[in-house]
LOPAMI-739431 format. One record per residue (C-alpha): residue in one letter; x, y, z. Coordinates in nm, 3 decimals, always signed. Layout:
<pts>
PT   resn         X         Y         Z
PT      A         X         Y         Z
...
</pts>
This chain:
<pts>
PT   resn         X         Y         Z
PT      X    +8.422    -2.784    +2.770
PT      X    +8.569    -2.615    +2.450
PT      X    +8.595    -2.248    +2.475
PT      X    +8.757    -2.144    +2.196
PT      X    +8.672    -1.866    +2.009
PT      X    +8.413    -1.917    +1.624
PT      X    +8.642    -1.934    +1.352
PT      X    +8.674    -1.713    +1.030
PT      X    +8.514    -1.761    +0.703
PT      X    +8.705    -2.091    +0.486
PT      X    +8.851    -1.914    +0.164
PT      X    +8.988    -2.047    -0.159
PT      X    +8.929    -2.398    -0.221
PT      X    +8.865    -2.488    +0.186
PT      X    +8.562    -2.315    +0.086
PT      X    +8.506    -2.484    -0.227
PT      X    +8.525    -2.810    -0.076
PT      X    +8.309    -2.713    +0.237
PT      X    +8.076    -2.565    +0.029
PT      X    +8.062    -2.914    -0.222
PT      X    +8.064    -3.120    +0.096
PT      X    +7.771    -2.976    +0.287
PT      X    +7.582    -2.956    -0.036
PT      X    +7.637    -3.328    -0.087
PT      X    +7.522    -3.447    +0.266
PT      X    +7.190    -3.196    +0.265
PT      X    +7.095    -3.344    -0.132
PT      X    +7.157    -3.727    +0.030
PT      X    +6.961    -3.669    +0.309
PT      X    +6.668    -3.477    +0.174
PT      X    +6.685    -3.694    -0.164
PT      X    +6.618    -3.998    +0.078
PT      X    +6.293    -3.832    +0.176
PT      X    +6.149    -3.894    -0.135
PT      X    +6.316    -4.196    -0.328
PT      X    +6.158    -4.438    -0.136
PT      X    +5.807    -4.342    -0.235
PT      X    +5.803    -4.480    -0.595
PT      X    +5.948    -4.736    -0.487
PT      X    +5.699    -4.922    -0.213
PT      X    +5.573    -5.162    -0.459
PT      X    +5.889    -5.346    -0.585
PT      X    +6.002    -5.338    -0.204
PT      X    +5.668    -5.475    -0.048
PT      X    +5.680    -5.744    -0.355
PT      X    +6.010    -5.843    -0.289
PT      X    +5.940    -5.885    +0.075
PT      X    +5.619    -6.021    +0.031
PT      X    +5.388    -5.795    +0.233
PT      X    +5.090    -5.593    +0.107
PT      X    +5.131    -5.213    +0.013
PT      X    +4.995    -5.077    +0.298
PT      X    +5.253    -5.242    +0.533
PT      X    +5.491    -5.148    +0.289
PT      X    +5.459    -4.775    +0.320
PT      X    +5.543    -4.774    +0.691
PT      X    +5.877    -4.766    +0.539
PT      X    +5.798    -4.419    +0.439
PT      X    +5.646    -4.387    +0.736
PT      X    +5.899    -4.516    +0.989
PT      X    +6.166    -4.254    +0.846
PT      X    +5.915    -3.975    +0.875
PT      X    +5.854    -4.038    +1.242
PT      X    +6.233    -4.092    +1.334
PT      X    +6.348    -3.775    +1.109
PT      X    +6.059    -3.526    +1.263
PT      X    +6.156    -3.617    +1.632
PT      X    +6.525    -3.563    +1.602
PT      X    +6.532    -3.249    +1.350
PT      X    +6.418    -3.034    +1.677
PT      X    +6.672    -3.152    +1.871
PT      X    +6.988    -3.054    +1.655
PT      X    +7.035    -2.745    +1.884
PT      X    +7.009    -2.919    +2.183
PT      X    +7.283    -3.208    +2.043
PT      X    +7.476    -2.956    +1.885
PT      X    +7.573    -2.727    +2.261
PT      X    +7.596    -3.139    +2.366
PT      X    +7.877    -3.268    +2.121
PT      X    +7.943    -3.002    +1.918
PT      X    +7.866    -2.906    +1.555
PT      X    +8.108    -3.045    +1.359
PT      X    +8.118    -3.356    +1.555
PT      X    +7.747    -3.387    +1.563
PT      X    +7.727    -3.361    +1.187
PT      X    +8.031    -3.607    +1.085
PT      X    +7.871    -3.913    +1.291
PT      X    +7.524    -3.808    +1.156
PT      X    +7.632    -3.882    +0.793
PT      X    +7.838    -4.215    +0.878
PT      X    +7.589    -4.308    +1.071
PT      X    +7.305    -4.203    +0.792
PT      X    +7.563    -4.465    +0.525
PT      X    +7.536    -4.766    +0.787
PT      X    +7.161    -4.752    +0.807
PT      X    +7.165    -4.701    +0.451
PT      X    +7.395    -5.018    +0.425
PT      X    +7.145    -5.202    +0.620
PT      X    +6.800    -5.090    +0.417
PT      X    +6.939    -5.256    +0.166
PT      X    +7.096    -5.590    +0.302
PT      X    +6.695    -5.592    +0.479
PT      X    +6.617    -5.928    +0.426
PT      X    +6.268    -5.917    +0.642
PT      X    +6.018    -5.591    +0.637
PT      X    +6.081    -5.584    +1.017
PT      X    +6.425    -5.531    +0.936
PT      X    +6.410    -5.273    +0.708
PT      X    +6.200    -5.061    +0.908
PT      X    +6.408    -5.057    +1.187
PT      X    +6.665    -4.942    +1.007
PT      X    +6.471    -4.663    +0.830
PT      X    +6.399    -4.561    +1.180
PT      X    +6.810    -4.508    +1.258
PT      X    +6.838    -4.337    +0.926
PT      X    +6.575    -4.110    +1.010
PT      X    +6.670    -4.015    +1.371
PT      X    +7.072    -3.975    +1.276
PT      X    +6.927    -3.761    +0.948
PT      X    +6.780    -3.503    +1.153
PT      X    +7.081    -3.258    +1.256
PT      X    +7.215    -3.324    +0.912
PT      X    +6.990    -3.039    +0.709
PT      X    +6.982    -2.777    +0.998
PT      X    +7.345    -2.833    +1.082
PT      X    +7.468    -2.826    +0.728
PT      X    +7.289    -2.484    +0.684
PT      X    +7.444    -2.344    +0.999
PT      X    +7.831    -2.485    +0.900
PT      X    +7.778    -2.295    +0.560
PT      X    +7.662    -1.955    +0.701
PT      X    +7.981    -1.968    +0.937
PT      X    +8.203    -2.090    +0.594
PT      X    +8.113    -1.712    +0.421
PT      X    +8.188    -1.400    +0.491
PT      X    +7.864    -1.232    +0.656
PT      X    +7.843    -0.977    +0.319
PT      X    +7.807    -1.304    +0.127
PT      X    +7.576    -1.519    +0.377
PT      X    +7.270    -1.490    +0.094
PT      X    +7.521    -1.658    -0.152
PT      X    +7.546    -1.933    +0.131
PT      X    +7.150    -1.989    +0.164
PT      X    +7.144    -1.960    -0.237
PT      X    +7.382    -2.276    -0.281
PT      X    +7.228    -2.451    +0.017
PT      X    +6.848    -2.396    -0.122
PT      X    +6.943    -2.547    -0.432
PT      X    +6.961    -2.833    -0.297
PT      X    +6.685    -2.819    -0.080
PT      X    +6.477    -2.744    -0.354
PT      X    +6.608    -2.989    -0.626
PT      X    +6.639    -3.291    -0.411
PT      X    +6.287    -3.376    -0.330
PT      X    +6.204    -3.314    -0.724
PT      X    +6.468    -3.565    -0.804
PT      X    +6.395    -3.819    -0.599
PT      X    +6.081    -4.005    -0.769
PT      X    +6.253    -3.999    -1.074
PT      X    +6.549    -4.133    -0.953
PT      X    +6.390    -4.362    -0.747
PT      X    +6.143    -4.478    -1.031
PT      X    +6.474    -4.513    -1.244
PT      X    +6.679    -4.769    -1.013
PT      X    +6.346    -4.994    -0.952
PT      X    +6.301    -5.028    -1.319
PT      X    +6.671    -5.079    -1.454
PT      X    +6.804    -5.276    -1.101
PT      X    +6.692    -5.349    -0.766
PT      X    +6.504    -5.166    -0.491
PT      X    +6.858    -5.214    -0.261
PT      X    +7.016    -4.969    -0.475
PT      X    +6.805    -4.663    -0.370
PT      X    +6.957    -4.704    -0.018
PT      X    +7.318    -4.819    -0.138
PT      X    +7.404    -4.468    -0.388
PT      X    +7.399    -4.294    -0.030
PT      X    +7.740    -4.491    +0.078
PT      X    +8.009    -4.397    -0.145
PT      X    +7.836    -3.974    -0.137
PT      X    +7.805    -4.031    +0.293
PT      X    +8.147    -4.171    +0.334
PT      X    +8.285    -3.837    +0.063
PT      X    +8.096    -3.575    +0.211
PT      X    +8.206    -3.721    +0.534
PT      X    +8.587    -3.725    +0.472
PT      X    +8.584    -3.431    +0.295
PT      X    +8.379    -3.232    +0.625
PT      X    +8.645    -3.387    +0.835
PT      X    +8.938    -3.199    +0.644
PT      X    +8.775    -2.912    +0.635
PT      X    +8.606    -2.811    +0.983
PT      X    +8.796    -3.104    +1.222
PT      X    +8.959    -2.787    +1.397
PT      X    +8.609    -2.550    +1.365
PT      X    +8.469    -2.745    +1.635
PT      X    +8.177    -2.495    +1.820
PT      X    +8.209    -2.493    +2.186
PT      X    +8.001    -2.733    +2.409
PT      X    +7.842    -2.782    +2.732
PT      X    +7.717    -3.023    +2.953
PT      X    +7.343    -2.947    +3.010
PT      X    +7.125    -3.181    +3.177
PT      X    +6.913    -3.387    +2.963
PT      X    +6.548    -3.275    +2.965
PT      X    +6.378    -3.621    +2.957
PT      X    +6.031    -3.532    +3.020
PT      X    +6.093    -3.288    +2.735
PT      X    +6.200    -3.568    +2.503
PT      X    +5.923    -3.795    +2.587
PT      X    +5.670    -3.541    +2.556
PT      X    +5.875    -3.457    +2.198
PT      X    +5.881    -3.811    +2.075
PT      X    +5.504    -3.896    +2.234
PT      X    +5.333    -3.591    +2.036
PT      X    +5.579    -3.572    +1.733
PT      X    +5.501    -3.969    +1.633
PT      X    +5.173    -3.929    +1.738
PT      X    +5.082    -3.639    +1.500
PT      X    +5.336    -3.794    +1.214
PT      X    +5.173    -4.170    +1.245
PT      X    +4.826    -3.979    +1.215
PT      X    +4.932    -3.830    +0.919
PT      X    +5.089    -4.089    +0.744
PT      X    +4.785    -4.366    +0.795
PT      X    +4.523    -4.088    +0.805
PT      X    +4.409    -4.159    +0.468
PT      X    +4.435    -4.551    +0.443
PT      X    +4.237    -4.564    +0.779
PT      X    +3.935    -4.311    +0.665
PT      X    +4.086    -4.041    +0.900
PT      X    +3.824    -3.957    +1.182
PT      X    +3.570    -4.260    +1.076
PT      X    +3.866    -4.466    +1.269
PT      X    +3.931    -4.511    +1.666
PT      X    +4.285    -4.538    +1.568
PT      X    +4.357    -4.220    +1.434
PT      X    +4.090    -4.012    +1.680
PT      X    +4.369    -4.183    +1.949
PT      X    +4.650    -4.018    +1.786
PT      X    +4.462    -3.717    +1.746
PT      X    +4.436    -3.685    +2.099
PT      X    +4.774    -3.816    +2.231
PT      X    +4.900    -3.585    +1.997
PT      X    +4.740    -3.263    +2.135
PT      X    +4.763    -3.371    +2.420
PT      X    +5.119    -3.426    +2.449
PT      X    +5.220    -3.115    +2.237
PT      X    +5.009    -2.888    +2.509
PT      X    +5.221    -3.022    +2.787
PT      X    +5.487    -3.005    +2.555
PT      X    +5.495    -2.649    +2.533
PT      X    +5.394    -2.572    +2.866
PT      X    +5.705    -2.767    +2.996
PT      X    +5.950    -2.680    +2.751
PT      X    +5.878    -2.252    +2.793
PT      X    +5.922    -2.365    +3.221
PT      X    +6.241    -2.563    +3.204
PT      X    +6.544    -2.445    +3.237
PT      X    +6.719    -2.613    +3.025
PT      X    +6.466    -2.759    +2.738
PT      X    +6.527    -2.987    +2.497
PT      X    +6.377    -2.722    +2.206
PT      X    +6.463    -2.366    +2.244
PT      X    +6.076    -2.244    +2.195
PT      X    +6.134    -1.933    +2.326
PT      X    +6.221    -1.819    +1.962
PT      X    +5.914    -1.783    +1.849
PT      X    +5.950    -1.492    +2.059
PT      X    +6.116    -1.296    +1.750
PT      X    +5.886    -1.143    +1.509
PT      X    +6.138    -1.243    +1.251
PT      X    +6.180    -1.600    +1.350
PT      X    +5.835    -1.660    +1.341
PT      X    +5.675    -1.458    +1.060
PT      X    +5.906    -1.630    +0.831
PT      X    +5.904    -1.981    +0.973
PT      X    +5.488    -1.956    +0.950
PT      X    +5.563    -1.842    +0.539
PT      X    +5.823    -2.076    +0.465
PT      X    +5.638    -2.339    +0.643
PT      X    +5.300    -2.285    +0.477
PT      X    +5.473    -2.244    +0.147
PT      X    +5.628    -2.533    +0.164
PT      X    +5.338    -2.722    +0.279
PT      X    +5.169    -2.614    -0.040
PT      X    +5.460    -2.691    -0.294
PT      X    +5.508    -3.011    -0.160
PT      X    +5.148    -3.068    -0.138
PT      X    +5.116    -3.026    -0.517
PT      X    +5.434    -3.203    -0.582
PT      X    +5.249    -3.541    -0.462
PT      X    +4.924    -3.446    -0.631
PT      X    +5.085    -3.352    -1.007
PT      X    +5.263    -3.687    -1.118
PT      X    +4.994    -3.924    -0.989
PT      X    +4.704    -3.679    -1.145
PT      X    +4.888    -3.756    -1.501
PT      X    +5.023    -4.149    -1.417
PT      X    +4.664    -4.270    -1.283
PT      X    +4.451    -4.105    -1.495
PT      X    +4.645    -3.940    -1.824
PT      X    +4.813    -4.290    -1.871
PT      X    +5.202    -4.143    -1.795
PT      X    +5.436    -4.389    -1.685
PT      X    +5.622    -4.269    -1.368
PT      X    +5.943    -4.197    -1.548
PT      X    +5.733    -4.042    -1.833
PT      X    +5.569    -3.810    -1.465
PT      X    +5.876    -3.763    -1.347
PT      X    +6.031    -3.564    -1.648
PT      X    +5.750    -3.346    -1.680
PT      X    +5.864    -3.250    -1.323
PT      X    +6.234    -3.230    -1.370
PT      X    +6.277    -2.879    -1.542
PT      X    +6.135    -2.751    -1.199
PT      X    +6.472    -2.721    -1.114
PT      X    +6.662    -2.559    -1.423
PT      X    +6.565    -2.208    -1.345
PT      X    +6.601    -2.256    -0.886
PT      X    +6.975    -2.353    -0.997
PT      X    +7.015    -2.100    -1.230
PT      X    +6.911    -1.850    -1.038
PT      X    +6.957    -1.887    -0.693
PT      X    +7.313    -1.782    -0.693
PT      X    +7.204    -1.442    -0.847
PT      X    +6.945    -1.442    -0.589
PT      X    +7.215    -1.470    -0.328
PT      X    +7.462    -1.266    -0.454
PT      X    +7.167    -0.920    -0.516
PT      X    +6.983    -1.023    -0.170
PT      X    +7.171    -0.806    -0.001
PT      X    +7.091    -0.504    -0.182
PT      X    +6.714    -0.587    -0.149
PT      X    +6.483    -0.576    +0.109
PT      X    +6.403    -0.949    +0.120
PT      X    +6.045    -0.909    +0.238
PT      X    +5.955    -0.778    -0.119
PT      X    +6.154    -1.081    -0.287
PT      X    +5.941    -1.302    -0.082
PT      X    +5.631    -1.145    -0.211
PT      X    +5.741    -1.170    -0.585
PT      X    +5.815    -1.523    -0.504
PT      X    +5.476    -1.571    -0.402
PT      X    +5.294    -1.383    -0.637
PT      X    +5.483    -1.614    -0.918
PT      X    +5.398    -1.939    -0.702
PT      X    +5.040    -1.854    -0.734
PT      X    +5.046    -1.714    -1.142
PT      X    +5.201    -2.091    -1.176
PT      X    +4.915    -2.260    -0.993
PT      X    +4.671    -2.045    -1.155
PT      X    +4.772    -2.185    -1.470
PT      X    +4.766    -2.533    -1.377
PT      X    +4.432    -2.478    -1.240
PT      X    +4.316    -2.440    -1.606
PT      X    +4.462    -2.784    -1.737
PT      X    +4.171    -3.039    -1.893
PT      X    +4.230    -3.408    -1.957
PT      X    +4.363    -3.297    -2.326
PT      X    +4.642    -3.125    -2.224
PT      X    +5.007    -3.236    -2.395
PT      X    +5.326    -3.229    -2.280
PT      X    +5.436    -2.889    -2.375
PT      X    +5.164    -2.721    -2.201
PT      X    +5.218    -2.892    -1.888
PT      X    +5.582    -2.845    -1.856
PT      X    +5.521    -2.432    -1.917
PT      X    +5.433    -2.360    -1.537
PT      X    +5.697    -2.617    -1.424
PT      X    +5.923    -2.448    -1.562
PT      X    +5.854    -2.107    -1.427
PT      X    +5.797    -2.249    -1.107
PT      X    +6.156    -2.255    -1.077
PT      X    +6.173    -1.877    -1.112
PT      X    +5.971    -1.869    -0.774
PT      X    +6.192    -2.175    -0.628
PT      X    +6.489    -1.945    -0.627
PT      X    +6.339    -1.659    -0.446
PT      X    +6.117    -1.869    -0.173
PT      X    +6.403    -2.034    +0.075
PT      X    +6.705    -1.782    +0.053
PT      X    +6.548    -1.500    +0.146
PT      X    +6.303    -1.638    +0.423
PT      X    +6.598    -1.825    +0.573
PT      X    +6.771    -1.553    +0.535
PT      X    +6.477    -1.357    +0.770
PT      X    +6.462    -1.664    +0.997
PT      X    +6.818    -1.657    +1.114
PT      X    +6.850    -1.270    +1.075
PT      X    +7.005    -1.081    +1.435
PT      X    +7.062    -1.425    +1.625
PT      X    +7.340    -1.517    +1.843
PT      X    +7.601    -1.744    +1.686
PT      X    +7.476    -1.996    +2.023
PT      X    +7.090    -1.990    +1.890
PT      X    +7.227    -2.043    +1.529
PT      X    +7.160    -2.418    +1.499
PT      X    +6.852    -2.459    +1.743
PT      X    +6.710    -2.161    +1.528
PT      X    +6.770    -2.392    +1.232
PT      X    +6.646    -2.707    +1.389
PT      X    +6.321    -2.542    +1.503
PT      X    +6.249    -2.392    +1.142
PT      X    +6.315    -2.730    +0.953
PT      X    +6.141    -2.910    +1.191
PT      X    +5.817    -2.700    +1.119
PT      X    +5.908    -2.698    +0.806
PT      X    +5.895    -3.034    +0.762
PT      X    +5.590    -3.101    +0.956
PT      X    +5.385    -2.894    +0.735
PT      X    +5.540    -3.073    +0.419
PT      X    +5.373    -3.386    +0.588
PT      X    +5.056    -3.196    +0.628
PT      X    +5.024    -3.025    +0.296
PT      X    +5.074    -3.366    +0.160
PT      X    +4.777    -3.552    +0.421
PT      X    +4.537    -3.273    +0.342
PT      X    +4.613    -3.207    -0.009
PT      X    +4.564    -3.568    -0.106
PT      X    +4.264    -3.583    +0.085
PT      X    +4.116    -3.298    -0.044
PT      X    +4.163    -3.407    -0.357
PT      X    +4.004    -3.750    -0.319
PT      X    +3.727    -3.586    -0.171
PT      X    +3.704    -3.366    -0.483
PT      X    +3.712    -3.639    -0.704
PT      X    +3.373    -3.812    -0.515
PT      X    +3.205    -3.494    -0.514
PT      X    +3.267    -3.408    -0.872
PT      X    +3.184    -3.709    -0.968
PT      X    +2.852    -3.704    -0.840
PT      X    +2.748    -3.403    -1.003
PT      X    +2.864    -3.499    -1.287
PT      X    +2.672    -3.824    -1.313
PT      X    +2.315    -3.659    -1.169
PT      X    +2.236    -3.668    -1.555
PT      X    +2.373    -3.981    -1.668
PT      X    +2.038    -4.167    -1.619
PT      X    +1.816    -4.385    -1.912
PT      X    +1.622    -4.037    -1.915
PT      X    +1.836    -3.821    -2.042
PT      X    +1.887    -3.781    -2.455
PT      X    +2.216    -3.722    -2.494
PT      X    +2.345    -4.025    -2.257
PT      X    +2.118    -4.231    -2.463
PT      X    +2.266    -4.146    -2.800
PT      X    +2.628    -4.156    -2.666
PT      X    +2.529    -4.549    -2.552
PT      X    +2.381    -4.591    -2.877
PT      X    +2.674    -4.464    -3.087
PT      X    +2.924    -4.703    -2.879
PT      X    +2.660    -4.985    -2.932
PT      X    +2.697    -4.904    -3.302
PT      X    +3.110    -4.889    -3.275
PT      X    +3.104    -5.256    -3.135
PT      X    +3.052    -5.272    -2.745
PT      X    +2.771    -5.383    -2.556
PT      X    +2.549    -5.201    -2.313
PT      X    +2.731    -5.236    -2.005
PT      X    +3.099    -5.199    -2.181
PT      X    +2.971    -4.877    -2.303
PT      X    +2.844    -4.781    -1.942
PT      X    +3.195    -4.843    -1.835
PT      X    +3.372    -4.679    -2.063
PT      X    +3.141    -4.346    -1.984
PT      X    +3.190    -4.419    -1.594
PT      X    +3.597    -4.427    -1.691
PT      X    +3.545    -4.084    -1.852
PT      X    +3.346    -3.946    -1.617
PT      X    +3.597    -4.051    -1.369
PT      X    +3.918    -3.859    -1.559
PT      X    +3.700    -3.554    -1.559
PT      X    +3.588    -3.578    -1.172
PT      X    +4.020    -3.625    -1.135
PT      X    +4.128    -3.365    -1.299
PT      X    +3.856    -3.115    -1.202
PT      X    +3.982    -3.208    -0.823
PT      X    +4.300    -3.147    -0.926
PT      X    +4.218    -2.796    -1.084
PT      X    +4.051    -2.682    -0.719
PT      X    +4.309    -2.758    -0.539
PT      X    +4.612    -2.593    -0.814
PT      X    +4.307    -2.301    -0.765
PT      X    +4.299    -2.287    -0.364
PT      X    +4.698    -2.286    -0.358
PT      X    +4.676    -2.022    -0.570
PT      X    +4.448    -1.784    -0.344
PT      X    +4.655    -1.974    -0.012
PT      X    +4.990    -1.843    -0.138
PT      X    +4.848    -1.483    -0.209
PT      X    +4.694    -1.455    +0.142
PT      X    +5.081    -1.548    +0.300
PT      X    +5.220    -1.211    +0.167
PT      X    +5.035    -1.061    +0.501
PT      X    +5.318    -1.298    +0.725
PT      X    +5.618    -1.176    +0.499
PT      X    +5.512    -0.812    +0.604
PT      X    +5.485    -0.875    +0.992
PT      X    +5.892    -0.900    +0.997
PT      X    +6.117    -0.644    +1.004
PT      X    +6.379    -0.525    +0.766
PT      X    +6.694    -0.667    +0.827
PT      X    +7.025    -0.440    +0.882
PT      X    +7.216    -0.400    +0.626
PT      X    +6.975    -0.528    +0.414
PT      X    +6.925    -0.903    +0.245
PT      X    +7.114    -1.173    +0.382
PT      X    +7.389    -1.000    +0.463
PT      X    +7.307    -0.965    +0.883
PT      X    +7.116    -1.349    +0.857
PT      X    +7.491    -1.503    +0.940
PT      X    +7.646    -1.266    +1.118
PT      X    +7.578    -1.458    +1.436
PT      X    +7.768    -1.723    +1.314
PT      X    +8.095    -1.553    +1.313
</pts>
């Protein structure tokens, strides 16, 4: 069992090179959360299956990612950090390899389920690795560089993703990760081979695990399929439903009894851990919520193309690079509750705006709030990470980590079900209201038939072109209440921010100190 004591901070260009290297496996691994989602139709094509067996690609990585991201601390006191992170990403390039050789659906998602499990400890561990890489007076500078990524990735990933299916083959969304896994890897290697954190032979909580895996894919399957299937109007997802509360009650029971659990749950013990793991959570379940909702609001019913989408998106992450390492180098000096609120006040000013688009908007107006939305971006994950991790052992370092991505991520998947649902269900019920007076009885439906009787269609081609506008205005008035509700949602999270504690010394600087 290693014993040896946690190293200093890297300086010079060790750090340089950490710092690059980490980055690099964090933007692969959260950029291959995303990619594949523009991408289902040229994959289920080329495979010839439908669409809806072609997203359990998305949803077989989802499944295998949220089960192991809660494990990283457990597999980290197990094999050690370094260790643990180094066969993640080689492992992450040969299931890449083998997405793309797929030549049968059944294939592919089998090996979308190994690159999801071996991605898990790759975000959680790369965040703890920084933190110990910096001083503890510059540990906000460390969150700042590693948020950028975590913020930028997802953004970049449709486009991307939408830019490789058009120009070359699906493969090549899954091949780019090789030569950046087998760099990031190498480079890792020369840097932290001999920063190895100590381990210890626990035994393996296995009715933990099952529980984990039984309620995790469960809840992540119901999530994934909950739309397709009519949610609650089918037997299949009420059975998920209930295996997956179910299984999560004796889940928690269990794991809080053990002795030595799989997940560390006894965190949520902290104020701090779990005041800012509810607001980052939350948060993050409403960005990423209204990430999904955005481009196919203006590619389904403005007319954008998805690369046309995807650039109205992209300046989302000008101002979260710009400004996260001046985030992270003043978070110290600031008490990182208020930057929080800030953040959130700005997250809901942006939504407010967007809440106000019509079906006429242009370019220029929609690409206003994205790109103040970065302003926000830069002040939501440093500090609350920086809260999160603040006054913890180096030992609970990465299980603290693991624990807040993995709710993290969860509630990214549930923003996403719910938003999307919400806004579907939006859609119907505008719709109807709008139509109430579109009857033979009213005047002004008459004359609008009559005038595109007079401009060359017939009756029912003029019915469907009203039913086609009525339709973009049911859309887009959805879309508006649920920019609106976000809004209101992000302003009611201040009250979590405030139920932490300042941190000593202030900002970031006591968040890493543990991992010294």
């Amino acid at each position: 069992m290693a014993t040896q004591n946690a190293p200093g901070p890297l300086t010079g260009g060790q750090l340089v090179l950490g710092t690059i290297a980490l980055s690099l496996a964090t933007f692969m691994n959260v950029l291959d959360t995303s990619i594949a989602n523009v991408s289902i139709p040229a994959i289920s094509g080329d495979l010839g299956v439908s669409s809806s067996q072609g997203t359990w690609v998305i949803t077989s990585f989802a499944v295998a990612n949220a089960i192991s991201v809660p494990l990283t601390g457990w597999l980290t006191e197990r094999f050690g950090a370094v260790r643990l992170f180094i066969s993640s990403i080689l492992l992450f390039v040969l299931a890449s390899w083998l997405c793309g050789m797929a030549p049968t659906l059944e294939f592919l998602l089998a090996a979308r389920v190994l690159q999801g499990a071996v991605a898990g400890p790759m975000i959680p561990l790369s965040q703890s690795l920084l933190l110990s890489s910096y001083p503890s007076a510059k540990s906000s500078m460390a969150l700042a560089l590693w948020g950028m990524t975590t913020l930028v990735a997802p953004v970049m990933g449709p486009i991307l993703g939408g830019w490789i299916s058009d120009n070359y083959q699906w493969p090549w969304i899954f091949y780019i990760n090789i030569p950046v896994g087998i760099a990031a890897a190498y480079a890792t290697w020369l840097i932290y081979a001999k920063r190895e954190t100590a381990t210890q032979r626990k035994p393996i909580d296995t009715v933990g695990l099952a529980l984990l895996v039984l309620w995790v894919g469960s809840l992540q399957v119901m999530l994934d399929k909950g739309k397709e299937l009519d949610w609650f109007n089918s037997s299949t997802i009420v059975v998920l439903a209930l295996v997956a509360l179910v299984s999560f009650c004796f889940f928690v029971i269990w794991e809080i009894t053990e002795e030595h659990p799989v997940v560390d749950l006894t965190l949520f013990k902290r104020i701090n851990f779990t005041g800012g793991v509810v607001a980052i959570s939350v948060g993050y379940g409403l960005f990423f919520g209204n990430l999904v909702i955005l481009p196919q609001w203006l590619q389904i019913h403005l007319g954008y193309t998805a690369t046309e989408a995807g650039l109205v998106l992209a300046p989302v992450g000008l101002f979260a690079i710009l400004l996260s390492p001046v985030i992270g180098k003043t978070l110290p000096r600031l008490d990182a509750r208020w930057v929080v609120t800030v953040s959130f006040l700005l997250f809901a000013l942006v939504f407010l705006m967007r809440s106000h688009f019509n079906t006429l908007v242009d370019t220029r107006t929609l690409m206003i709030p994205t790109f103040l939305q970065g302003v926000p971006m830069s002040m939501f994950f440093i500090p609350l990470t920086a809260i999160i991790l603040s006054g913890l052992p180096p030992s609970r370092i990465p299980a603290a980590a693991g624990l807040s991505n993995f709710v993290r991520i969860t509630c990214g998947a549930v923003g996403t079900s719910i938003s999307t649902t919400m806004w579907e269900n939006r859609i119907t019920l505008h719709h109807a209201q709008l139509t109430e007076h579109l009857t033979p009885y009213d005047p002004t439906f008459n004359a609008s038939v009559q005038t595109l009787n007079q401009l060359g269609m017939s009756t029912p081609q003029a019915n469907g072109y009203i039913d086609r506008l009525v339709t973009q205005q049911s859309a887009m008035l959805g879309a508006n209440d649920i920019f609106w509700i976000s809004a209101v949602l992000f302003v009611l999270m201040i009250s979590m921010v405030w139920i932490t504690r300042p941190m000593k010394g202030g900002g970031g600087a006591d968040a890493a100190a543990g991992a010294h």
